[in-house]
N, C-alpha and C positions, 0 to 999 in steps of 0.2 A: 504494500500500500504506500502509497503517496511519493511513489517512483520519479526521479528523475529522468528526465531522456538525456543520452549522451549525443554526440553528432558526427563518433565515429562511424562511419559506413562498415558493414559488414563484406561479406563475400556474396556479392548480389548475382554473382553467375551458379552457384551453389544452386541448384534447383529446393535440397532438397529442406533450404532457408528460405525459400522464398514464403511461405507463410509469415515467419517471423517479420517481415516488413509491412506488413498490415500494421504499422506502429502505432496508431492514433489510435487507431479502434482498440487492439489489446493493451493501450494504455490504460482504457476505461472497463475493460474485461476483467485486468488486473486486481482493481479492486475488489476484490475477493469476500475483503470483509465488512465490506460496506452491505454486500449485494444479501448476507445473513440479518443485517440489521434493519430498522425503522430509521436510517438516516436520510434526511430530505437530500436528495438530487436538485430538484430545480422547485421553485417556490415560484409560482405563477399566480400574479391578480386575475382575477376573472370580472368581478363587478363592484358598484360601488351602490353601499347601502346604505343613506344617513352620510354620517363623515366617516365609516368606517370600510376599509378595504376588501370585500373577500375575496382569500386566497384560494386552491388548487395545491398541495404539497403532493409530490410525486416520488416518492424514497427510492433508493437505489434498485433495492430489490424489484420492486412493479416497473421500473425504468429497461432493467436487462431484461425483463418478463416481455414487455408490450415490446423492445426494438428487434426481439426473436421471432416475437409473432410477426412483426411487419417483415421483416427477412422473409421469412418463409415464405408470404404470402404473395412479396415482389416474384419471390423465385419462382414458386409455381406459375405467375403469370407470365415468364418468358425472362425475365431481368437478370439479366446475369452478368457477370466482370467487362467492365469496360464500357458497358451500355450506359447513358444520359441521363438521367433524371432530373427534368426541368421541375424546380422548386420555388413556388413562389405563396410562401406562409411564411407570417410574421413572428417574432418573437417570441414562442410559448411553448409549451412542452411538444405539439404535435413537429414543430421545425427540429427539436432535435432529436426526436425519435424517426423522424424522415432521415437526416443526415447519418448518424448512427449505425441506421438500421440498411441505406445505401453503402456506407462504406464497408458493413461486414460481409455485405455478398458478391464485395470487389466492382461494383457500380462506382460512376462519377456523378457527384453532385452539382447538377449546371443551376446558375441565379443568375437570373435578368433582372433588372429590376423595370416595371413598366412604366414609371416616370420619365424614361430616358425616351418614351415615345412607340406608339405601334410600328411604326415602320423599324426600328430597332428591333422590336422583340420578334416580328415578323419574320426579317431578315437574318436574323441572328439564328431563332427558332428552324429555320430552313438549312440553313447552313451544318449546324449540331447534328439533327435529326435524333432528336430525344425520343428515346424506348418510353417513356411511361410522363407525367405529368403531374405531380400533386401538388393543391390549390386549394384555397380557400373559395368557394362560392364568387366571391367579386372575382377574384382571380380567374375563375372559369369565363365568367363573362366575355373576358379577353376574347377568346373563342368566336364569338360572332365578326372579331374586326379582321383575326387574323390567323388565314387559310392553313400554315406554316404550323400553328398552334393547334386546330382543327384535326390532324393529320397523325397525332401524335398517337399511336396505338390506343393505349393505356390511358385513362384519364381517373384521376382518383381525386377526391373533394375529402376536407381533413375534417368536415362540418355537412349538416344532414342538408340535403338541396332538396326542393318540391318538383323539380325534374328530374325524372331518374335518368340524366344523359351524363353520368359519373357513376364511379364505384365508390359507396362512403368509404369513411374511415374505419366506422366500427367494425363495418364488413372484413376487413384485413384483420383487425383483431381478433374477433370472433374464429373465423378461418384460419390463423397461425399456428403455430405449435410452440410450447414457450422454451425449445433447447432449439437452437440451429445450428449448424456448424459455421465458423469463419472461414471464408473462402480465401483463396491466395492473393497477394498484391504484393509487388516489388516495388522494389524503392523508385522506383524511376516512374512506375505507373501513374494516370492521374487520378486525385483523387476528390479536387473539387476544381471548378468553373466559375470565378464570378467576375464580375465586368465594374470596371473602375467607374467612377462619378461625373468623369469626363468633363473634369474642372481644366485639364491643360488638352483641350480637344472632344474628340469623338472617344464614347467609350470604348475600354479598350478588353478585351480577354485577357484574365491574372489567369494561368492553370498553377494552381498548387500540387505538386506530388506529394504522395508518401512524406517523402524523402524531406520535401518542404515542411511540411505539416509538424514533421518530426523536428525538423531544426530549430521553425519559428518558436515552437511550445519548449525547447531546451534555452530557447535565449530567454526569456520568462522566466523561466524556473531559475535562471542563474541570480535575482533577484530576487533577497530576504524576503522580503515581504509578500511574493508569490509561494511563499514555504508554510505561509501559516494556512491553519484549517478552521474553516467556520464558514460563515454566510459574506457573501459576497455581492452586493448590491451591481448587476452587471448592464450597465444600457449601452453597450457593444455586442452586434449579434455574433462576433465568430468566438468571442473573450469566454462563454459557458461549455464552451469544448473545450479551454482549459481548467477549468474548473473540474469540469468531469473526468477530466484524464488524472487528475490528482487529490481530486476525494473533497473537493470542497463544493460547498449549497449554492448556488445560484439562483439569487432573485431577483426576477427581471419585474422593469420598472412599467408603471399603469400610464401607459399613451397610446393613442391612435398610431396604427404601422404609416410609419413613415414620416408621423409628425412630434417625436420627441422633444423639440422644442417647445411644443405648443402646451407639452402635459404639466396637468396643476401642480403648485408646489405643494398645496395641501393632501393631494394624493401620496405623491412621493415621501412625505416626511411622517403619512399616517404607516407606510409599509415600514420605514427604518424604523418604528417605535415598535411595531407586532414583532418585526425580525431585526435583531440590530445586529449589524454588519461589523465585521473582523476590517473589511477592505470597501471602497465602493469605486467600482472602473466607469468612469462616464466623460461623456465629453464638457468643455469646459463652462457650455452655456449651462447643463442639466447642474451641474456642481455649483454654479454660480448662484442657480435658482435654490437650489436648497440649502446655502449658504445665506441665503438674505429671508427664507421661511422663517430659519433654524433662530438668525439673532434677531426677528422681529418677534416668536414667541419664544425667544429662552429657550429653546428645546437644545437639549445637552445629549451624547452620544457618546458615552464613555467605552464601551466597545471599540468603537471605534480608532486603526491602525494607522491605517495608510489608504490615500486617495490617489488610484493611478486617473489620468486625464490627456488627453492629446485629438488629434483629431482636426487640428487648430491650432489657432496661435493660443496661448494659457496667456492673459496679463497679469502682470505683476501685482496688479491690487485682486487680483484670487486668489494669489498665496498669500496675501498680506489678508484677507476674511479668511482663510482656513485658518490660518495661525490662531488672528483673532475667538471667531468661533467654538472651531474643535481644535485645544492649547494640545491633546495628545494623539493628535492625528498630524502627518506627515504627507505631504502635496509632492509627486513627483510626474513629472511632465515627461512623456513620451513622444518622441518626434520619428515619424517613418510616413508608411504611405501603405497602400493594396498592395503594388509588388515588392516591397520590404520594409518587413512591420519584424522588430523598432532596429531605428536606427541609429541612435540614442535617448539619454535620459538624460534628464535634469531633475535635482532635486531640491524642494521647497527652503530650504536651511542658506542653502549658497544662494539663491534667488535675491532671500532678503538679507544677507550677508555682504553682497559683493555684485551681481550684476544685474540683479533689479536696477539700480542708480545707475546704472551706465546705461540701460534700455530705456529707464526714461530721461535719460540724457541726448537721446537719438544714435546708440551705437548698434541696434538693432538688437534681436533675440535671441537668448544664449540658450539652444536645446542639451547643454553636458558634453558629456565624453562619450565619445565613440563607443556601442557594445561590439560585446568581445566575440571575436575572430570576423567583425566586420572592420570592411578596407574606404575607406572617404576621400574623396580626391576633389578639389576644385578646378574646372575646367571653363575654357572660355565660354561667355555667355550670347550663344547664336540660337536662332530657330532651325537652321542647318543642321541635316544628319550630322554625328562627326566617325569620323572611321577609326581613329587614337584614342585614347586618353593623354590631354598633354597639360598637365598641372600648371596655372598660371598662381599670380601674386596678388591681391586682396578680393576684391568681389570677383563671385564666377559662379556658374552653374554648379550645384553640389550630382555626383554621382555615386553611386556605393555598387558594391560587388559584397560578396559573405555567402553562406550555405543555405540561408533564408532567404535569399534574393532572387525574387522570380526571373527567369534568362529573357523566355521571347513570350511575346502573345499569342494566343491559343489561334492558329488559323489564319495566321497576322502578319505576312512581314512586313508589308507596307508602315504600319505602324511599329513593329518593332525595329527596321532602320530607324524611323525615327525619333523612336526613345530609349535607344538600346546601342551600347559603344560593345562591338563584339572588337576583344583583342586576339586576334589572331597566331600573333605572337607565342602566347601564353594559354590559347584556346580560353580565357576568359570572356565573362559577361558582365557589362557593368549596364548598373540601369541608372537613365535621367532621373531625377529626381523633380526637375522642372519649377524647384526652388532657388534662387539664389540666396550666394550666403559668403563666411569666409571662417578661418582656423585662427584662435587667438596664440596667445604666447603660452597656454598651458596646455595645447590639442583643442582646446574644445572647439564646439563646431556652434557657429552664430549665423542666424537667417536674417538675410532683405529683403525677403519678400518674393512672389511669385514671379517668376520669367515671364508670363502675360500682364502680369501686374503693375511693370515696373513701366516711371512715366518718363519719356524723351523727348524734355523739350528743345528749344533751339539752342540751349548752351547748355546744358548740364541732362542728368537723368536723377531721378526720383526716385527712391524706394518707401511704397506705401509703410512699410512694416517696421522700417526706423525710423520714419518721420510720425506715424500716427502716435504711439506712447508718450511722446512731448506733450501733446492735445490731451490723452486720454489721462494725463493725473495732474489736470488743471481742475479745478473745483467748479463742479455744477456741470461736469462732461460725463456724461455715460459713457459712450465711443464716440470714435469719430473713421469716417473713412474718408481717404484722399480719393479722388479720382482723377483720370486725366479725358476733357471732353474735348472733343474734335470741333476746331470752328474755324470759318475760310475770312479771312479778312485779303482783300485786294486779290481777288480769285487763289491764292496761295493759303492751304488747308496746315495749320498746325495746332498741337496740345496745348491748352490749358489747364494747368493743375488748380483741381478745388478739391476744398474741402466739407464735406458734410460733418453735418454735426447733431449726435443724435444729445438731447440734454438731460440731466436728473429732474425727474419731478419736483426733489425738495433741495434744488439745491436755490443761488441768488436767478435774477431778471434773467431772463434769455439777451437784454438786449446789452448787462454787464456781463455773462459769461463771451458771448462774442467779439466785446471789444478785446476780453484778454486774449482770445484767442487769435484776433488778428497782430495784436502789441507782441505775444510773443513769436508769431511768426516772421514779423519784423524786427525782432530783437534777435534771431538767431538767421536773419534773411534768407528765410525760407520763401521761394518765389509762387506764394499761394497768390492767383488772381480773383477767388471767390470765396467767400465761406456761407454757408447758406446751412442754415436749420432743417431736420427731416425729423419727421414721426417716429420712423427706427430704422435702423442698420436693418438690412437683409441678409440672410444668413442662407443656407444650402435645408434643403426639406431633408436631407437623409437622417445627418444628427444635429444639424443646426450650430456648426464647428466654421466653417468658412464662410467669408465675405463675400456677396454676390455682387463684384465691382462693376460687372457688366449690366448686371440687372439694375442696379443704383444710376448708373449714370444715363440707362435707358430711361428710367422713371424723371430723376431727375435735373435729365441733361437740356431739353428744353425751356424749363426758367434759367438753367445757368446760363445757357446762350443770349438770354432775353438781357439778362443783367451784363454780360460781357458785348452787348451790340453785335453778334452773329444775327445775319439775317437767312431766310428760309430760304430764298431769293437766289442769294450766293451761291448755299450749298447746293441745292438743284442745279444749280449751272455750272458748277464743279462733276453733278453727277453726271449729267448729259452731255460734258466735257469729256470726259472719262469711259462711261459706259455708253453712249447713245450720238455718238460724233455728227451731231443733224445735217452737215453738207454729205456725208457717204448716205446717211439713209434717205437723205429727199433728193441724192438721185438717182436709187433704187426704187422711191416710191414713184418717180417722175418715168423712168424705164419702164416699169410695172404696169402703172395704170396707162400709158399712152401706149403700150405694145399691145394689153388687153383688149382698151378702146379699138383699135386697129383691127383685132380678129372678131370684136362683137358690131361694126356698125362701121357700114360703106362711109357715112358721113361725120364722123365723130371730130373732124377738122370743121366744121361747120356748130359746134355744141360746146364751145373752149367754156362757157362757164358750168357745165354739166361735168367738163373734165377736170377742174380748176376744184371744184368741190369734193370729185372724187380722189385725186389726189391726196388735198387736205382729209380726207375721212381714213386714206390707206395708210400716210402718215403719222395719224395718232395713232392706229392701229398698232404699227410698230411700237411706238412708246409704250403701250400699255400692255403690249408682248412683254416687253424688255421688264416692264416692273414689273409684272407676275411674276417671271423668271428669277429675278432677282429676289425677290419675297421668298420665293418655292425653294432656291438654293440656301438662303441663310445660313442651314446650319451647318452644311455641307461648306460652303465658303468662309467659315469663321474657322475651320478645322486649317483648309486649305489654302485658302486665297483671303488671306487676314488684311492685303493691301487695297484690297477693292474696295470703294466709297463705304455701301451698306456697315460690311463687316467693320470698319474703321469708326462707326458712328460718325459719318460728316452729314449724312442723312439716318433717318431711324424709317421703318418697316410704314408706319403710320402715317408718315410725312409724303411718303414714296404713294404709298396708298393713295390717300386724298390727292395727290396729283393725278394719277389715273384717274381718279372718278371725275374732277374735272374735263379731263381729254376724253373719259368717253361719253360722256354729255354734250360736249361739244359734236363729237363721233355720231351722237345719236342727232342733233340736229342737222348735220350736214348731209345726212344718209335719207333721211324725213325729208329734205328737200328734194330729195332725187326720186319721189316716188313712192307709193306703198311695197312692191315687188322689191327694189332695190332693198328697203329700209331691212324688211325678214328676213332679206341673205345677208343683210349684216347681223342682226338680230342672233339667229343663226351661228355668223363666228362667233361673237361674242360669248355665248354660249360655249363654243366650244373651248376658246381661249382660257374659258372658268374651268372646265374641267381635266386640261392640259395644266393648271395651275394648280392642282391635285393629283395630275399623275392617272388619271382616269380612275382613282380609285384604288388603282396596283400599283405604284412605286416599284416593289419589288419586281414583279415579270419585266415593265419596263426597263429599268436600272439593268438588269442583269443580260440583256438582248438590245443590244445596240440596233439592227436590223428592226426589230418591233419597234425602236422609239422614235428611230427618223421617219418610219411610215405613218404613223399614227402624226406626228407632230409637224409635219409636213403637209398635211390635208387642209391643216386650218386656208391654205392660201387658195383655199376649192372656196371655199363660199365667200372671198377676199373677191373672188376674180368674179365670179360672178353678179357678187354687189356691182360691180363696174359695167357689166354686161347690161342689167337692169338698169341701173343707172342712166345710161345710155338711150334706153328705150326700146333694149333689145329684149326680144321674147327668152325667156331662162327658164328650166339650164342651157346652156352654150356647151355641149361636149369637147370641142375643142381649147376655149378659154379654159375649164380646169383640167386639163390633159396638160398644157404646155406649162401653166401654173404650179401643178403639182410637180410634176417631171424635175423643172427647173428648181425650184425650191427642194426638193429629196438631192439633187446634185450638189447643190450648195452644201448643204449640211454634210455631205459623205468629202465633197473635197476639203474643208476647212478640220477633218478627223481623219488624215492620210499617214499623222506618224506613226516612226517607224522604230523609236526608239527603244533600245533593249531595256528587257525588267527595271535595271536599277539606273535607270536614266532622272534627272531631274521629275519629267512627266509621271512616271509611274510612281513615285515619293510624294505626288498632290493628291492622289486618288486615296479614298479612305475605304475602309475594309465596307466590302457591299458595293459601291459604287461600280456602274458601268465601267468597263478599261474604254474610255472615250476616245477610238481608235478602228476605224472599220478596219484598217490594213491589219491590228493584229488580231482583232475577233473574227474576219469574213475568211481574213487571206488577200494576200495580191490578187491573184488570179479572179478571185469571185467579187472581188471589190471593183476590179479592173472591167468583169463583164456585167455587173451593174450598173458602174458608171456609164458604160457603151449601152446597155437599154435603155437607159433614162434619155439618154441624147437623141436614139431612135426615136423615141416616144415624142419627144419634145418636136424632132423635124417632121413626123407626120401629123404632128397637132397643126402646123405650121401649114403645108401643104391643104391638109382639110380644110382650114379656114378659106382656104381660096382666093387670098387676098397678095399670094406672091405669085404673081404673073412677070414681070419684068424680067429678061435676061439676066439685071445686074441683079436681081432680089434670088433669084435659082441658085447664083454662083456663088452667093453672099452665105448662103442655104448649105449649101456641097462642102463649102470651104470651111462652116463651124460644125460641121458634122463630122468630115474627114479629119479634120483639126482634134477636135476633143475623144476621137477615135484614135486617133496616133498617140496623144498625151496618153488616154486609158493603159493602150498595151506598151506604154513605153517603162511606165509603172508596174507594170503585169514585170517586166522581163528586170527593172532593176528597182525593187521597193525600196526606197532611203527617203528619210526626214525632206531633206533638200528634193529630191523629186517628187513628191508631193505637195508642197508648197510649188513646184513649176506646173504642175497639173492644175493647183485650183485658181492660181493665174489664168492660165489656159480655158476654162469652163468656164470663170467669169466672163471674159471675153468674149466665146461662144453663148452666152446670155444674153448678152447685151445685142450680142447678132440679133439673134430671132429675133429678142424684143422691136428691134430698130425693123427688120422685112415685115414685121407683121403689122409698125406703128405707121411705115410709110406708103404701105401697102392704097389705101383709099385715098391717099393727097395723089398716089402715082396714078390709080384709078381714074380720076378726074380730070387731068391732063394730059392722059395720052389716051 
C-alpha cells in the first residue's frame, strides 16, 4: 500500500513482463488493503438540500467491485486492448470507474471536450474511430449534430435516458462479474487521449502512455506532501487517479461540468466542514474563493496540510490569504501544462520570503526549481517551427524535455512541428511550452507571460504577466489585464497597450483607484495608452485559471478604440486594402458581368445602365463573399494566419458583419431595380452564399475532399450569372451563361491551389490537423488535376460557341488560341508538377478568362456593325 512509482523502465521487450506495465491500473489494484476495508475512495456531492451538501461515498472495496463489473461488460461487448473509448462525463465516481475500468482491459481513454466546438468533436471523432462511447445524456445529445459520433458502435449513457437509443449504466453493472482479469499493456502502449484547451492554437492531441502515466504520478509522489493519507479536496479531473493509485479519499468539488469557476463558495466550504481535507488541489481562482468564504465567516480548517494550485498564474496576495487564513497550511504553486504536468514548483514560504516583492516589482513570476530529472532550456522567442534547441540569454520561449513529457501529438505532425523541437542528435523530444520566461541566479525558472500574449509595440515589447502585478497590489485593484488592441491611424495599423481594470467592491472611488493606476504607470513609464474599468476579468470555462486576453479585448476593444480616436472607417479600409484589393475585383466584376451580358442579350451595349447596376450588384456580391469567408475561417486563421486583419483584431467578426448587411441591402436594391426575375436569382445566391458560410452543414466531408469543395462553392457564380441574364431582360435560365460561369470560376479556384510543395514545406506547417491539404496537385495528382483543368476549358469554349455570339474570324481565333493555350499550360503541369509551374498555369487560365469573357462581351457590338 501507498507504493511509490519508480521511473526506471523495465525490460519492455520481455513478453512475458509485459503485464506488469499496466502500471497505473495495478497501482490502484495494489491497494490490497484498502479494497478489505470501508475506506472512502472518492466522496462525491450529489445534491444540495437546505445549506447542506449531500454526498455519495464510494469505498475502495465497491470501487474495484463496480470497475470489474464495467471491464467485463466492455469486454463482452467487443472492447478490447487498444480500442477508443470516447469519454465525455464529468467529474464523479461514474468518470473514474469509466477510466479505470478502460485501462484494465488494455483500452485507451479518448476526451474531447465539446466546448472546443462540433466541428472538433466531429472531426476528431472521425479521425479516432472510437469502439464504444460513454456519456452523460446531454453528452449523447451531441449525437444528433455529429454523424462521426453517430457511428460509434457502442453507445453507453452513465445516467437513465427516456430513449432507449443507449445502453445504461446500471445495465453494465448489473451484467459484470465482480473479479476480471487485467489484461496486458506495455509501457509504450496508449493509455489515455485528451486534447489540450487550445489556448496557444487549435487543440491539440496529448497521448499519455503507460509509460507517461507512470512517470507523471512518480514526479508527484516525489513531493512530501503527496505522501500523506487522508481526504483530498481534488477540483482537477486527472489529480483523483493519483489519489487512487496511492490510497488516499478524493472529494470532488459541487459545480456545474465545466463551470468550476462559477461554483458557490458556500457549497465548497459546507463539503470541507463534513470532510476536512489533509490536502486540497484546485486551481487558483477555486482557492481564492474559498479563501475569502473561509475569512468572511471564520471558518478554520485545522486539518488542513498543504494547498497544491496551478493551472495559472497563483498571485502573490493568494499566498499572502492562505498564510493569512489557514497559518498551518502551506500554498505550493505548480507550473506545467497537458503535455508536461509539473514542470516545476514553487512554494508559499519563499513566495512571501523573497520573490513575491520582486513580482510585484514587475520582475515577473517565479514558478521554483526545476523537478527532478526534468531538463528546461530557454530558447528564442519565434512563432516559427524550430528544428534545435539553441539556448539564448534572458527572455525566450521556455521548453522542457523529462520522462513525463508528452513527445508528439496523437495523429498530428502538423502541429507537432510546430510545438515540438525533435533533436535529432540525441533522438530527443522537447516540447514548447509557448510560455515565455527566463533562469534566475539560483536555477529557478521565472515567467512573462504567454508567447501570444506578449505586446509589440513600435519600440519596445510588453509582457502582460510582469507588468500586470505592479496594478494588481495597488489598493482597491482586484486584477487587472493588459491588453494590446489593434488601431490604424494614417492607414498604418499598430498596438496599443491598455489596461483593464477589474476593481474591489470595498475598496476607495473607482475614479481615485485609477488615477493611481495611471501615476504609477507613469512613475515607472510604462507606455499604457488607456486604462479603462471592466465588470470582471475573463477567465477560460474549463477551471477558470487563464486570462481570456482575446476574449477581453474583443468585448472591450471597441470603446478603447473610441477613447484612443480609431475610426471604423480606417480599419475597413485597411481591411479591403489587405483582403478585398477593389481595383483587381471591379475588374473581374467588370469582365464578368459584360462577358455574361454578351452571351444573355444581342443588345446589352444598348442597356449600359441595366449593366452599370448589374455590375455594382456583382460587386458587392464579392465583398460579402469575402466577409463570410472570412467570418467562417476565424478560427482556423487565428491558429494559422495570425497576420491577416480579422485575426489581428484591426477589425472584429461584428464590424465585418454589419458591413455586409449594409452591401447586401444595397445588393438587394440594385437587383429590385433590374426586375422581379432578376431580383430571385439573386435572392437565390444569396441564399446560397449563407449556406457556403456554414459549410452546407458538413465542414467535415467538405474540408476533407478538396474536389467536393471547389464544386459545391463554385456554383454560387450559376445564379450570379444568371441575375445578369434577367437582369438584362433575358428569359432565365441561360444554359450557356452558367456553363461558362461555372467552368471558369471551378478553374480559378483549382489554378490558385497548384502547389506543389513537399510535406514539410512552409505551406503544409499553416494547415491545422482536419483541415483540407488546400492543394489539388497533391490531393487529385498532376495528371487528374491537369485533365480537369482541360475539361473545365472544354466546357467553358463550348458554352462560348453555344451562345452564338462569336461569329467573327478574329472572335474563332481568339477562341482556339485560349483553349489551345490553357490546354498546353494543363499538360505542361501534367509532365513537370512544381510550385513555380503552377503559378505559370494560373497566369495562363487567367488570361484565357479574360479571352472568352472579352468574345463573348464583344460579341453583339460586333453583331451590329458588321
Amino acid at each position: 500500500m501507498n507504493e511509490v512509482f519508480t521511473t526506471e523502465p523495465g525490460p519492455e521487450t520481455d513478453r512475458s513482463s509485459r503485464v506488469e506495465w499496466n502500471c497505473f491500473y495495478q497501482a490502484f489494484e495494489r491497494q490490497t488493503e484498502l479494497f478489505s476495508s470501508d475506506t472512502p475512495a472518492i466522496i462525491e456531492p450529489m445534491s444540495v438540500d437546505g445549506s447542506s451538501v449531500e454526498h455519495r461515498i464510494v469505498t475502495y472495496r465497491r470501487l474495484l467491485e463496480d470497475v470489474n463489473r464495467v471491464a467485463s461488460s466492455l469486454s463482452k461487448l467487443g472492447v478490447g486492448p487498444g480500442d477508443r473509448v470516447l469519454i465525455l462525463v464529468p467529474m464523479s465516481t461514474e468518470l473514474y470507474q469509466c477510466i479505470l475500468a478502460t485501462m484494465k482491459i488494455g483500452a485507451v481513454c479518448l476526451f474531447i471536450d465539446p466546448a472546443d466546438g462540433i466541428a472538433h468533436l466531429d472531426r476528431t471523432a472521425a479521425a479516432l474511430a472510437p469502439k464504444a462511447f460513454i456519456g452523460i445524456p446531454r453528452a449523447h445529445g451531441l449525437r444528433l449534430f455529429s454523424a462521426a459520433v453517430r457511428r460509434i458502435p457502442i453507445q453507453i449513457s452513465t445516467w437513465p435516458t427516456l430513449l432507449r437509443w443507449t445502453r445504461p449504466w446500471r445495465e453494465l453493472l448489473d451484467a459484470g462479474e465482480p473479479e476480471w482479469p487485467t489484461s496486458e499493456a506495455a509501457l509504450h502502449d496508449p493509455a489515455m487521449i485528451s486534447y489540450t484547451s487550445g489556448s496557444s492554437g487549435s487543440p491539440k492531441g496529448v497521448c499519455r502512455t503507460h509509460r507517461d502515466m507512470r512517470a507523471i504520478f512518480a514526479m508527484l509522489c516525489e513531493h512530501e506532501a503527496k505522501r500523506l493519507v487522508g481526504v483530498n479536496f481534488c477540483a482537477f479531473p486527472v489529480l483523483p487517479l493519483d489519489d487512487l493509485s496511492f490510497g488516499r479519499t478524493s472529494l470532488l468539488p459541487r459545480a456545474e461540468p465545466g463551470h468550476l469557476a462559477e461554483a458557490r463558495p458556500e457549497d465548497l466550504a459546507d463539503q470541507l466542514r463534513q470532510f476536512p481535507p489533509v490536502l486540497i488541489s484546485a486551481p487558483p481562482g477555486t482557492v481564492q474563493t474559498l479563501v475569502d468564504h473561509c475569512r468572511q465567516h471564520k471558518t478554520e480548517l485545522p486539518g488542513l496540510r498543504h494547498i497544491f494550485t496551478g493551472g495559472g498564474v497563483v498571485p502573490v496576495s493568494l499566498v499572502r490569504d492562505v498564510a493569512e487564513v489557514w497559518p498551518g497550511a502551506e500554498l505550493h504553486a505548480l507550473y506545467g501544462s497537458t503535455e508536461a504536468e509539473p514542470v516545476s514548483l514553487m512554494d508559499g514560504p519563499e513566495v512571501l520570503s523573497e520573490t513575491g516583492v520582486r513580482t510585484e516589482n514587475g520582475e515577473g513570476i517565479c514558478v521554483g526549481k526545476v523537478a527532478p530529472r526534468t531538463e528546461v532550456a530557454i530558447v528564442e522567442a519565434t512563432s516559427d517551427p524550430l528544428e534545435t534547441v539553441s539556448p539564448v540569454d534572458g527572455i525566450g520561449e521556455i521548453v522542457v524535455r523529462g520522462p513525463h513529457v508528452n513527445r508528439t501529438y496523437f495523429r498530428d505532425p502538423v502541429q507537432t512541428r510546430r510545438h515540438k523541437i525533435h533533436d535529432r542528435l540525441t533522438d530527443a523530444w522537447w516540447h514548447r511550452m509557448g510560455d515565455l520566461g527566463f533562469r534566475d541566479e539560483k536555477g529557478r525558472l521565472w515567467l512573462a507571460g504567454r508567447l501570444s500574449h506578449r505586446i509589440q509595440t513600435d519600440r519596445q515589447t510588453l509582457y502582460p504577466a510582469m507588468l500586470e502585478p505592479i496594478f494588481d497590489s495597488l489598493e482597491g485593484v482586484k486584477k487587472t489585464a493588459l491588453v494590446g488592441v489593434r488601431i490604424v491611424k494614417d492607414g498604418v495599423p499598430r498596438t496599443a497597450p491598455c489596461l483593464l481594470v477589474e476593481l474591489r467592491p470595498d475598496g476607495p472611488a473607482p475614479e481615485i483607484v485609477l488615477e493611481r493606476v495611471w501615476a504609477t504607470a507613469r512613475e515607472r513609464q510604462i507606455p499604457i495608452e488607456d486604462v479603462e474599468p471592466c465588470d470582471r476579468i475573463l477567465y477560460d470555462r474549463r477551471i477558470g485559471a487563464k486570462i481570456q486576453y482575446k476574449t477581453l479585448e474583443r468585448k472591450y476593444g471597441p470603446g478603447l478604440r473610441d477613447y484612443l480616436g480609431d475610426s471604423l472607417a480606417a480599419r475597413l479600409k485597411l481591411f479591403r486594402k489587405l483582403r478585398f484589393p477593389i481595383t483587381a475585383h471591379a475588374i473581374v466584376a467588370a469582365v464578368f458581368t459584360a462577358g455574361l451580358a454578351g452571351m444573355a442579350s444581342a443588345y446589352w451595349h444598348e442597356k449600359v445602365l441595366s449593366v452599370m447596376s448589374a455590375f455594382f450588384v456583382v460587386l458587392g456580391f464579392f465583398w460579402h463573399l469575402r466577409v463570410f469567408d472570412e467570418i467562417k475561417d476565424l478560427e482556423f486563421d487565428r491558429a494559422v494566419h495570425p497576420e491577416r486583419p480579422l485575426p489581428q483584431g484591426i477589425v472584429t467578426p461584428a464590424e465585418l458583419g454589419r458591413s455586409a448587411t449594409v452591401v447586401v441591402i444595397a445588393e438587394a436594391a440594385g437587383a429590385a431595380s433590374l426586375g422581379l426575375i432578376a431580383f430571385g436569382w439573386w435572392v437565390l445566391g444569396l441564399a446560397y452564399s449563407l449556406l457556403m458560410s456554414v459549410e452546407f452543414f458538413n465542414s467535415l466531408a467538405l474540408r476533407s475532399n478538396l474536389f467536393l469543395y471547389g464544386a459545391t462553392h463554385s456554383f454560387v457564380v450559376v445564379f450570379l450569372a444568371q441575375f445578369v441574364a434577367a437582369g438584362l431582360g433575358v428569359e432565365t435560365p441561360v444554359l450557356a451563361v452558367g456553363l461558362l460561369a461555372y467552368s471558369l470560376a471551378w478553374t480559378a479556384e483549382i489554378a490558385r491551389k497548384l502547389q506543389m510543395d513537399p510535406p514539410e514545406a512552409p505551406l503544409q506547417e499553416r494547415l491545422a490537423q482536419g483541415e483540407a491539404d488546400e492543394s489539388y496537385a497533391r490531393e487529385l495528382g498532376p495528371r487528374r488535376t491537369s485533365l480537369l483543368l482541360m475539361g473545365l476549358q472544354l466546357v467553358a469554349a463550348s458554352a462560348v460557341i453555344q451562345s452564338g455570339v462569336a461569329t467573327q474570324p478574329l472572335q474563332r481565333a481568339l477562341l482556339i488560341v485560349a483553349c489551345l493555350g490553357s490546354a498546353m499550360a494543363a499538360l505542361s503541369f501534367w509532365k513537370r508538377p512544381t510550385t513555380s509551374g503552377g503559378k505559370r498555369v494560373e497566369g495562363v487560365l487567367a488570361l484565357a478568362s479574360v479571352i472568352y469573357y472579352g468574345i463573348v462581351a464583344a460579341g453583339p457590338a460586333l453583331k451590329s456593325v458588321f
